[in-house]
Z-matrix of the N, CA and C atoms (Angstrom, degrees):
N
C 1 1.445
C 2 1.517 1 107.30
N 3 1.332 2 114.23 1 113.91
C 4 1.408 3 112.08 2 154.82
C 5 1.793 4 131.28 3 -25.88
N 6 1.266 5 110.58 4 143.33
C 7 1.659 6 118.09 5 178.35
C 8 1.219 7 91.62 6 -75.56
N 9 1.717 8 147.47 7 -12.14
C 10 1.712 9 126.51 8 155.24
C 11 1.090 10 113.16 9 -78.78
N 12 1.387 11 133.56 10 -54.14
C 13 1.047 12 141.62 11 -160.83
C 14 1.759 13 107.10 12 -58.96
N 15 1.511 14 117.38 13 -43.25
C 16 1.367 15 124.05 14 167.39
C 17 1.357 16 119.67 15 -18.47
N 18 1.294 17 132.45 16 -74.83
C 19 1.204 18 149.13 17 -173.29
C 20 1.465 19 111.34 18 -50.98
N 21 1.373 20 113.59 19 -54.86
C 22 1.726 21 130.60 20 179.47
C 23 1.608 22 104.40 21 -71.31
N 24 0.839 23 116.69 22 -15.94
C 25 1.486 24 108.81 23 -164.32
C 26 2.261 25 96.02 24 -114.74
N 27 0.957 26 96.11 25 -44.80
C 28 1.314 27 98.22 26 161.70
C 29 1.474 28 120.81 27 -65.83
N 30 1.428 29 138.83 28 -49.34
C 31 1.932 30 125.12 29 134.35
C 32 1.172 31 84.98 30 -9.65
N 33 1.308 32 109.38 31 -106.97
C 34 1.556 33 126.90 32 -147.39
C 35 1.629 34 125.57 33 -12.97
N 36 1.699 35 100.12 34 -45.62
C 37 1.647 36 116.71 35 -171.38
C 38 1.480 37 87.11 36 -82.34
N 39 1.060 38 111.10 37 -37.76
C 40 1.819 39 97.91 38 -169.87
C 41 1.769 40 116.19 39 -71.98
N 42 1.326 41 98.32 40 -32.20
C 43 1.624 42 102.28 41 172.44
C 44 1.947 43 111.87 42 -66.04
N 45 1.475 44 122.47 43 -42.20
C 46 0.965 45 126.82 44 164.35
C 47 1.353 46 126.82 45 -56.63
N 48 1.563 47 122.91 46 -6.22
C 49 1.155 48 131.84 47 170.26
C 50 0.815 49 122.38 48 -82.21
N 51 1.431 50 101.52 49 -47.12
C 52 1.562 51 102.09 50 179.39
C 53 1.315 52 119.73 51 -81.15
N 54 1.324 53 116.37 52 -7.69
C 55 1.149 54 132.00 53 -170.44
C 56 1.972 55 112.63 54 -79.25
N 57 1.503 56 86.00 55 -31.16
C 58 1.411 57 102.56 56 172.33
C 59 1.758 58 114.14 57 -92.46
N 60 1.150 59 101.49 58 -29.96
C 61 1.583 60 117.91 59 169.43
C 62 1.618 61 102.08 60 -42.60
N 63 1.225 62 107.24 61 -71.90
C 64 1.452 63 119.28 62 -175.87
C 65 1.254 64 125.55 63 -45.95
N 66 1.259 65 115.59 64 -44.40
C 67 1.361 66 137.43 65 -173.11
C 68 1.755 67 106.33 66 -69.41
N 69 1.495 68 95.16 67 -35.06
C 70 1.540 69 98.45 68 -170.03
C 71 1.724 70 102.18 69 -73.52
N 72 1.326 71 96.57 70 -37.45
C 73 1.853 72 99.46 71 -163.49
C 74 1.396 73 103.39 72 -76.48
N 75 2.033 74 130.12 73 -39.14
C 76 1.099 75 81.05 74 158.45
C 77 1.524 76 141.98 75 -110.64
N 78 1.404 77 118.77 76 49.01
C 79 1.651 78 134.24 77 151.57
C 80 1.617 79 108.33 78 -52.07
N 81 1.795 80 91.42 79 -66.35
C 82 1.418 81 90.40 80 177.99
C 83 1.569 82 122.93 81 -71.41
N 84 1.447 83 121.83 82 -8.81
C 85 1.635 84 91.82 83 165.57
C 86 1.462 85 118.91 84 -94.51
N 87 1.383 86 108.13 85 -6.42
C 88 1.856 87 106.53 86 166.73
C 89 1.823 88 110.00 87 -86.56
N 90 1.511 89 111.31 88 -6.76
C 91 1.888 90 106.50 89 159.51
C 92 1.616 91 112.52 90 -75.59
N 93 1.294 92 93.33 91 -41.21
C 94 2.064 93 104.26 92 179.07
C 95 1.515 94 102.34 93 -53.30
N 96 1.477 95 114.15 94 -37.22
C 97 1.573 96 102.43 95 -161.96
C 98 1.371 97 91.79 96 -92.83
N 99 1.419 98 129.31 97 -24.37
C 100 1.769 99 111.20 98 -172.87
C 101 1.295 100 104.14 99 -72.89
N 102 1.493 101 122.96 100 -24.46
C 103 1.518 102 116.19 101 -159.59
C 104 1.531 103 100.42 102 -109.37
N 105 1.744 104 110.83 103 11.97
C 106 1.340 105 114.90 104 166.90
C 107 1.381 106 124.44 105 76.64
N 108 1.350 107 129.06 106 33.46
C 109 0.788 108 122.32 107 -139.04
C 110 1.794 109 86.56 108 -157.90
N 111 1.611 110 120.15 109 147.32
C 112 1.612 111 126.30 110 -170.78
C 113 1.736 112 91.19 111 -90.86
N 114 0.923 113 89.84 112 161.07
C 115 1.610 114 124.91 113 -179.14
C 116 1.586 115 93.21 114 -40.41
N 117 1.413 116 105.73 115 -74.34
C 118 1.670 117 104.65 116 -165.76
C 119 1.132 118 94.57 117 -89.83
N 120 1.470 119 132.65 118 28.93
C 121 1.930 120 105.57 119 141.18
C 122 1.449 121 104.83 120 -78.94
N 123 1.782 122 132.86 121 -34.34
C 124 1.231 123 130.48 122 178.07
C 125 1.761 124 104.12 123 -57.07
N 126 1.185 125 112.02 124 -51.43
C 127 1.253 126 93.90 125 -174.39
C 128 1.345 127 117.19 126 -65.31
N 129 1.230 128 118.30 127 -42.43
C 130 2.004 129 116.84 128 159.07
C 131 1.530 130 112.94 129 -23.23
N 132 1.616 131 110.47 130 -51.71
C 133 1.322 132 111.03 131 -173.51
C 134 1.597 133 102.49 132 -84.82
N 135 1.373 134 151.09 133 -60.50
C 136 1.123 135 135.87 134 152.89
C 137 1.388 136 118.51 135 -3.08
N 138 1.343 137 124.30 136 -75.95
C 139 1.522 138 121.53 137 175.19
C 140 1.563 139 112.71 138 -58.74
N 141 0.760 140 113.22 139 -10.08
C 142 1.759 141 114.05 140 176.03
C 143 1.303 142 111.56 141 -94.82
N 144 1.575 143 115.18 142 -32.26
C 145 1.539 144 122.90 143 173.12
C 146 1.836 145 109.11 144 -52.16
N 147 1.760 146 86.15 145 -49.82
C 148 1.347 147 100.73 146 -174.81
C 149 1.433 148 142.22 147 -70.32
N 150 1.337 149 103.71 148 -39.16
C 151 1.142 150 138.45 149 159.04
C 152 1.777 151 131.58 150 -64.99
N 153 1.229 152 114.63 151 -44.62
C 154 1.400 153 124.06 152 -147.03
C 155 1.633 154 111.21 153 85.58
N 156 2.273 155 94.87 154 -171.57
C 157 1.078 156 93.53 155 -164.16
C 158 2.443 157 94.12 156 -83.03
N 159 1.722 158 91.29 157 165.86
C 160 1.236 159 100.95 158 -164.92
C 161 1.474 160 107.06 159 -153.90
N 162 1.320 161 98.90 160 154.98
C 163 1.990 162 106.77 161 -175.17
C 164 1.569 163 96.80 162 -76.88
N 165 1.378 164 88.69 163 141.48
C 166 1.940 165 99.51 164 156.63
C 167 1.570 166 127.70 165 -41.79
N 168 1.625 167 86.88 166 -41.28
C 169 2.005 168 87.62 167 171.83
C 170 1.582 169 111.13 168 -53.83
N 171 1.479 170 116.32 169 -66.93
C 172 1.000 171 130.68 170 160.09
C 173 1.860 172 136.94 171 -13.41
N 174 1.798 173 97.55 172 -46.75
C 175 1.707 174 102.16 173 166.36
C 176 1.258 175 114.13 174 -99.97
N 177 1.482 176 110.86 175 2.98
C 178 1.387 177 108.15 176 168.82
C 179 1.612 178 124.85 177 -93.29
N 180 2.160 179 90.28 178 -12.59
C 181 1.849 180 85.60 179 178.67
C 182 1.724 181 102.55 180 -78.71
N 183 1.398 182 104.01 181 -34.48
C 184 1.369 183 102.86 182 170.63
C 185 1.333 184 144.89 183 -73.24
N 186 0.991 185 82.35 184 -14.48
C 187 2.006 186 85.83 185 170.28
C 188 1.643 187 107.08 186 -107.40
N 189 1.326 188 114.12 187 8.78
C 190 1.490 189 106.18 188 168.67
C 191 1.999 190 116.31 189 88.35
N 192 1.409 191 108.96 190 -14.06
C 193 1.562 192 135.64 191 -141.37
C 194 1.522 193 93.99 192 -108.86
N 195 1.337 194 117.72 193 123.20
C 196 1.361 195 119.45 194 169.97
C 197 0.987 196 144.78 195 -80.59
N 198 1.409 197 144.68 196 140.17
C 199 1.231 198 124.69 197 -113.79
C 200 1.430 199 109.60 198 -96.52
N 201 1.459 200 119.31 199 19.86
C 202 1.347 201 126.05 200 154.59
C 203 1.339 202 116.69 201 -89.82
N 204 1.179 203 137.34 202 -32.68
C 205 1.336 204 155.18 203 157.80
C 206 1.631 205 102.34 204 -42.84
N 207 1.333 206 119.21 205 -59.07
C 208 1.676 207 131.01 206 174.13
C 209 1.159 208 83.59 207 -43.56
N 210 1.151 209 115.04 208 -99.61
C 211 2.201 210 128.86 209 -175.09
C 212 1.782 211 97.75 210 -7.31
N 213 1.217 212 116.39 211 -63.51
C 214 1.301 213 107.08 212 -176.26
C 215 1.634 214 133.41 213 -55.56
N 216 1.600 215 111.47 214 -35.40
C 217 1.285 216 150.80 215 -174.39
C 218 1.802 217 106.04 216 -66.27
N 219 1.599 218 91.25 217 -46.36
C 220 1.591 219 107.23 218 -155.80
C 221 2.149 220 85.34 219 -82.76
N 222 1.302 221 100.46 220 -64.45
C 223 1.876 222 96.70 221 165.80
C 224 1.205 223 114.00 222 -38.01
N 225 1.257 224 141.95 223 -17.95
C 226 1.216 225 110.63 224 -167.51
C 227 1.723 226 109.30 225 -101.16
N 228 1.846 227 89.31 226 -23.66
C 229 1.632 228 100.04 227 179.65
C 230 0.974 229 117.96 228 -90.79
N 231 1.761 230 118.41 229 16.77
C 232 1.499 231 117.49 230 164.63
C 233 1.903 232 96.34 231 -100.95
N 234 1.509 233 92.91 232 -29.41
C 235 1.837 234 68.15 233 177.41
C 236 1.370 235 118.95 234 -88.03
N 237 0.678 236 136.01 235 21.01
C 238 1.632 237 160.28 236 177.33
C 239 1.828 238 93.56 237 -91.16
N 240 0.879 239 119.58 238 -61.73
C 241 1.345 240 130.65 239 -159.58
C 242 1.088 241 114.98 240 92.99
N 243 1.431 242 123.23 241 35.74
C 244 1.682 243 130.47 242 -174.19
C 245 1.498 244 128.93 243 -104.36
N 246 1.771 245 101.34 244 -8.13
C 247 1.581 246 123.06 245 173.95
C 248 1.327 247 95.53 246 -168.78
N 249 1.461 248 100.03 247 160.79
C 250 1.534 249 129.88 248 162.48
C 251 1.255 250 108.58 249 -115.06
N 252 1.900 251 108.44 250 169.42
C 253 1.213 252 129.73 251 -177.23
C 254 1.573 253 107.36 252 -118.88
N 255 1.243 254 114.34 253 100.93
C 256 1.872 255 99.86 254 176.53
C 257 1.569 256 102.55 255 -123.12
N 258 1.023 257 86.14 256 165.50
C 259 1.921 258 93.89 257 169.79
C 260 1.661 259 121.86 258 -62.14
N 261 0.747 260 111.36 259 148.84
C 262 1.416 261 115.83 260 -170.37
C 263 1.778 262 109.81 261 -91.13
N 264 1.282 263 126.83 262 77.50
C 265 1.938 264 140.95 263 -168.94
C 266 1.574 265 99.83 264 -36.89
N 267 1.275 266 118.14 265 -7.97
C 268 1.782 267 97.79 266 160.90
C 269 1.203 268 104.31 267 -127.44
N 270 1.361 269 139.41 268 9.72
C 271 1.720 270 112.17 269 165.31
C 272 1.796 271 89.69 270 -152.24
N 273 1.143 272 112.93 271 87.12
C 274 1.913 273 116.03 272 -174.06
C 275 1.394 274 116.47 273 -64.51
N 276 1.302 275 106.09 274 7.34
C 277 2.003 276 108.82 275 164.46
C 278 1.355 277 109.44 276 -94.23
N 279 1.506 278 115.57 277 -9.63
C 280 1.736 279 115.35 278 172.64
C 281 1.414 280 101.38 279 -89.93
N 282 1.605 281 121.21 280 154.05
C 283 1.304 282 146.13 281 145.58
C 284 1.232 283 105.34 282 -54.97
N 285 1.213 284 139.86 283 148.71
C 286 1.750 285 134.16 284 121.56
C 287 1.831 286 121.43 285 -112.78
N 288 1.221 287 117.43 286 120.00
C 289 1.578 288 123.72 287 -163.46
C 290 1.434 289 86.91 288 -102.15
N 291 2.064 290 94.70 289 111.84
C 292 2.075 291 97.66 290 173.01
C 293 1.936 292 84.84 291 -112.51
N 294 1.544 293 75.91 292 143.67
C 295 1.675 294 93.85 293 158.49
C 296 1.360 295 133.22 294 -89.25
N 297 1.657 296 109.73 295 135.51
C 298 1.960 297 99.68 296 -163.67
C 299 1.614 298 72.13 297 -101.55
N 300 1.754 299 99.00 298 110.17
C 301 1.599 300 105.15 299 163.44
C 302 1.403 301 124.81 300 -60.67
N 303 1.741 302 103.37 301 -51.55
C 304 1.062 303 116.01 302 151.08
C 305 1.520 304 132.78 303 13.93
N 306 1.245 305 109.77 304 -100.33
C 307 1.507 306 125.02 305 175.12
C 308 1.615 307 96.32 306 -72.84
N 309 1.282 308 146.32 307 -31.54
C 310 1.263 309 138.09 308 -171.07
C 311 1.516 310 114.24 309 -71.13
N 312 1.547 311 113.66 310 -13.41
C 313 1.352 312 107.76 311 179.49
C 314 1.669 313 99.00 312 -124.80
N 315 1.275 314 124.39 313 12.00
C 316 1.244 315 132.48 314 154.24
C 317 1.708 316 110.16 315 -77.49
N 318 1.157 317 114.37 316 -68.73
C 319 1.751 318 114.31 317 163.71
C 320 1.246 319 111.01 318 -26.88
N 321 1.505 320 117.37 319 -63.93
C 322 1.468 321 127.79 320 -171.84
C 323 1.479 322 112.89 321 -39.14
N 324 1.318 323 109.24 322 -58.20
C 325 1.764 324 115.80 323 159.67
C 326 1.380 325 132.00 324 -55.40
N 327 0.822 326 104.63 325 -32.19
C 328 1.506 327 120.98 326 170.58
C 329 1.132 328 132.14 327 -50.91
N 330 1.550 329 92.18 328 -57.85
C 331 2.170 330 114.86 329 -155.73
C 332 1.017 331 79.67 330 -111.81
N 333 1.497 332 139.44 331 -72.51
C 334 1.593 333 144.06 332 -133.47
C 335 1.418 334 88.75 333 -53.82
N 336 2.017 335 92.22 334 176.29
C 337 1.684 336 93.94 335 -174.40
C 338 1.933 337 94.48 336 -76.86
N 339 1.227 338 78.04 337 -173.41
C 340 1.747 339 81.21 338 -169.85
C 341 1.818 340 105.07 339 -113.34
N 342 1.197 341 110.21 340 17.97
C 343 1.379 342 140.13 341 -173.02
C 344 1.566 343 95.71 342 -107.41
N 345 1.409 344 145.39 343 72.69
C 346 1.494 345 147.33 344 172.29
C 347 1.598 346 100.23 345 -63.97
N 348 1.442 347 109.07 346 139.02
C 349 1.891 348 110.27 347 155.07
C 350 1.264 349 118.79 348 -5.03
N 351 1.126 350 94.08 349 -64.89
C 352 1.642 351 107.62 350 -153.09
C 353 1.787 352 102.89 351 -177.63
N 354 1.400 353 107.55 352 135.34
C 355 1.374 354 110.83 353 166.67
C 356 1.904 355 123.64 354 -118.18
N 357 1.524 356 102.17 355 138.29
C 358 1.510 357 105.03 356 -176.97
C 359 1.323 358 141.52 357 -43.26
N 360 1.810 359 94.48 358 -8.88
C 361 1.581 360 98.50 359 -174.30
C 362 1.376 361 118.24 360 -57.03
N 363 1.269 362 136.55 361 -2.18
C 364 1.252 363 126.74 362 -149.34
C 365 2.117 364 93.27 363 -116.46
N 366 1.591 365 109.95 364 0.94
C 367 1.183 366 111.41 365 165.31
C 368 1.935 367 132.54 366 -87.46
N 369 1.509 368 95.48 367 -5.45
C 370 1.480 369 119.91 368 159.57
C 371 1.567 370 96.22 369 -53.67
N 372 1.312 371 136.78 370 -37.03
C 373 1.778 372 118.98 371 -148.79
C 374 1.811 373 96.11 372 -102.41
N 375 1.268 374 96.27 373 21.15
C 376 1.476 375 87.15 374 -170.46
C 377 1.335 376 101.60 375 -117.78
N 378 1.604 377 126.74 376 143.28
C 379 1.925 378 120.33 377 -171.34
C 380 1.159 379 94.33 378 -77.65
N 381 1.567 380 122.34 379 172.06
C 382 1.171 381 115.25 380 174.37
C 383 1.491 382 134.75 381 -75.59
N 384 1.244 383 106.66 382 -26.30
C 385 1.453 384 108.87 383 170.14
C 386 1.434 385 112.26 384 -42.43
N 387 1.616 386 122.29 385 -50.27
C 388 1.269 387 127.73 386 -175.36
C 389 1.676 388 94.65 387 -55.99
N 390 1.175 389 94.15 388 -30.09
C 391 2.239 390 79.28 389 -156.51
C 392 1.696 391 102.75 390 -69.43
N 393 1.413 392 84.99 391 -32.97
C 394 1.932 393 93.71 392 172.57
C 395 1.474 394 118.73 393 -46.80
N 396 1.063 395 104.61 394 -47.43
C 397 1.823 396 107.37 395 174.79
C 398 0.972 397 117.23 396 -84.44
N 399 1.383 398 119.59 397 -1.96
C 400 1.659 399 106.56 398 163.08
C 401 1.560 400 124.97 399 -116.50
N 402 1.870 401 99.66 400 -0.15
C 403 1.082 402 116.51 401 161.21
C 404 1.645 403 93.86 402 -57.93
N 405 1.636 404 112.88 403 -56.73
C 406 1.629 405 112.06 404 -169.20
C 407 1.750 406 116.83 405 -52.46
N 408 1.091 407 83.49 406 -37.66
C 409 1.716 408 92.72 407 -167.45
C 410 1.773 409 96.22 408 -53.68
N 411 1.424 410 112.27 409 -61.75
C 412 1.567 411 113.09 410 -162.43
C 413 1.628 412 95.13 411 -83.30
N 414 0.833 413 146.82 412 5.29
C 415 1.392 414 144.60 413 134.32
C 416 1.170 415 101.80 414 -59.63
N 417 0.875 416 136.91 415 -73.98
C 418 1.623 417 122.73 416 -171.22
C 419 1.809 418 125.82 417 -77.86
N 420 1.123 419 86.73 418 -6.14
C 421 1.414 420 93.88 419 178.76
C 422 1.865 421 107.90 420 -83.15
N 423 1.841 422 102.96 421 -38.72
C 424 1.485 423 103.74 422 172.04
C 425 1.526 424 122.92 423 -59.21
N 426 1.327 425 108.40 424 -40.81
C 427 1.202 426 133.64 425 176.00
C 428 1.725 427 126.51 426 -49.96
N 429 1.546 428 94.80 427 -50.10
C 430 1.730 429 116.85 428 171.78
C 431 1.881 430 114.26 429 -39.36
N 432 0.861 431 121.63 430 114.72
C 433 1.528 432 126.93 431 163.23
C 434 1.297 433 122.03 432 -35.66
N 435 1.084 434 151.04 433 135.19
C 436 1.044 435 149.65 434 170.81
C 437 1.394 436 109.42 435 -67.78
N 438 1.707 437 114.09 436 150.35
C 439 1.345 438 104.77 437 -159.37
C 440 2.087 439 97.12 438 -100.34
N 441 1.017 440 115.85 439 137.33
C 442 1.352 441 128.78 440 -173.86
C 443 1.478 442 106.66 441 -43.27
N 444 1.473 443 86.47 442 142.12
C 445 1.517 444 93.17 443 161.32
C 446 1.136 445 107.71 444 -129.35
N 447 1.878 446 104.23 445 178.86
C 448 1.520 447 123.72 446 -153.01
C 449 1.466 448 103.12 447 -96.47
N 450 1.427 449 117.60 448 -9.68
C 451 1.603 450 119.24 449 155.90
C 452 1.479 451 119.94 450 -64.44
N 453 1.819 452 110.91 451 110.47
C 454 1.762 453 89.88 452 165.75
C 455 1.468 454 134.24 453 -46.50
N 456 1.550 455 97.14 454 -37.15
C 457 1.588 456 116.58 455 -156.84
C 458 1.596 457 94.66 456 -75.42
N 459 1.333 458 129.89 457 22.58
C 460 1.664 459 108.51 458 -169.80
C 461 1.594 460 91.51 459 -91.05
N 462 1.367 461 93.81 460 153.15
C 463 1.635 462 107.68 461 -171.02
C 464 1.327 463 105.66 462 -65.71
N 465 1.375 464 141.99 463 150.80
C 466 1.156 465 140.39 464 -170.16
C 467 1.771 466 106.09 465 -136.49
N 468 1.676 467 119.53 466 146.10
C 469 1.479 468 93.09 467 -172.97
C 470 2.022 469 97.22 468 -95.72
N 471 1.620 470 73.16 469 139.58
C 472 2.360 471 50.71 470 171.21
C 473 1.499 472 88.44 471 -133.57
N 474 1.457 473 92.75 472 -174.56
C 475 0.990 474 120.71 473 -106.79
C 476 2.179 475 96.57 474 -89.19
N 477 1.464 476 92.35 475 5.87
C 478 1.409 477 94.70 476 -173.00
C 479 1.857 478 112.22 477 -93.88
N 480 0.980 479 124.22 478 158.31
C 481 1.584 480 117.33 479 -176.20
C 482 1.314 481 107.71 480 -68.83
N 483 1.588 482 111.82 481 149.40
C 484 1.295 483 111.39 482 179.09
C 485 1.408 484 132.68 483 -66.88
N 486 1.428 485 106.15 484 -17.32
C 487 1.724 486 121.62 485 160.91
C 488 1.024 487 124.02 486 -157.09
């Protein structure tokens, strides 16, 4: 790629991001509502996808949500059948909330709309070298920090495990 072309073509990927960004979030808030469920119980389960299983303190530093709000979040994804609550085998005054992915991405097929973002088939037309660099790209793109914000209070991940 040209040192002009860089700039224009980088717009470009970034407008398509978001473009796909959008598209994804709202899929997922019309899956949250088929499978009954609020916005940040998906993200509860997202960070649990992502994460493993984890304390309520824990999805509450990350999702910003206080830890009565968690309590609410975490009830709803046990009646869902989408997590449990067990004791935590080295300190039994902690919670730990695991996600049964399982059935959570069985529902997902199920209930969700049947209209997905976007599907991968269209990465078959690409040689592999190309797929290599975009294997890199979204490797590094998952990887990338989030860029700061001007809220102190934004949840931050540190640096300890989630349970």
């Amino acid at each position: 790629m040209s040192s002009e072309a860089g700039p224009a073509a980088a717009a470009e990927i970034a407008a398509s991001l978001q473009t796909f960004a959008a598209r994804h979030l709202v899929h997922s808030l019309l899956a949250a509502e088929a499978l009954g469920l609020a916005p940040t119980d998906l993200m509860g389960m997202c960070l649990l996808q992502l994460h493993g299983p984890a304390t309520p303190g824990w999805l509450a530093e990350m999702t910003g949500l206080s830890t009565g709000a968690v309590t609410g979040m975490v009830d709803r994804l046990e009646r869902g059948g989408y997590a449990t609550r067990a004791q935590d085998p080295r300190d039994r005054r902690r919670v730990i909330v695991a996600p049964d992915l399982e059935r959570f991405a069985r529902d997902i097929q199920q209930h969700a709309p049947a209209r997905a973002p976007v599907t991968l088939e269209f990465l078959r037309g690409y040689p592999a070298a190309q797929l290599e660099t975009v294997q890199r790209f979204t490797a590094d793109l998952a990887a990338a920090p989030a860029p700061a914000e001007p809220a102190a209070d934004y949840p931050r991940r540190s640096a300890q495990s989630p349970a």
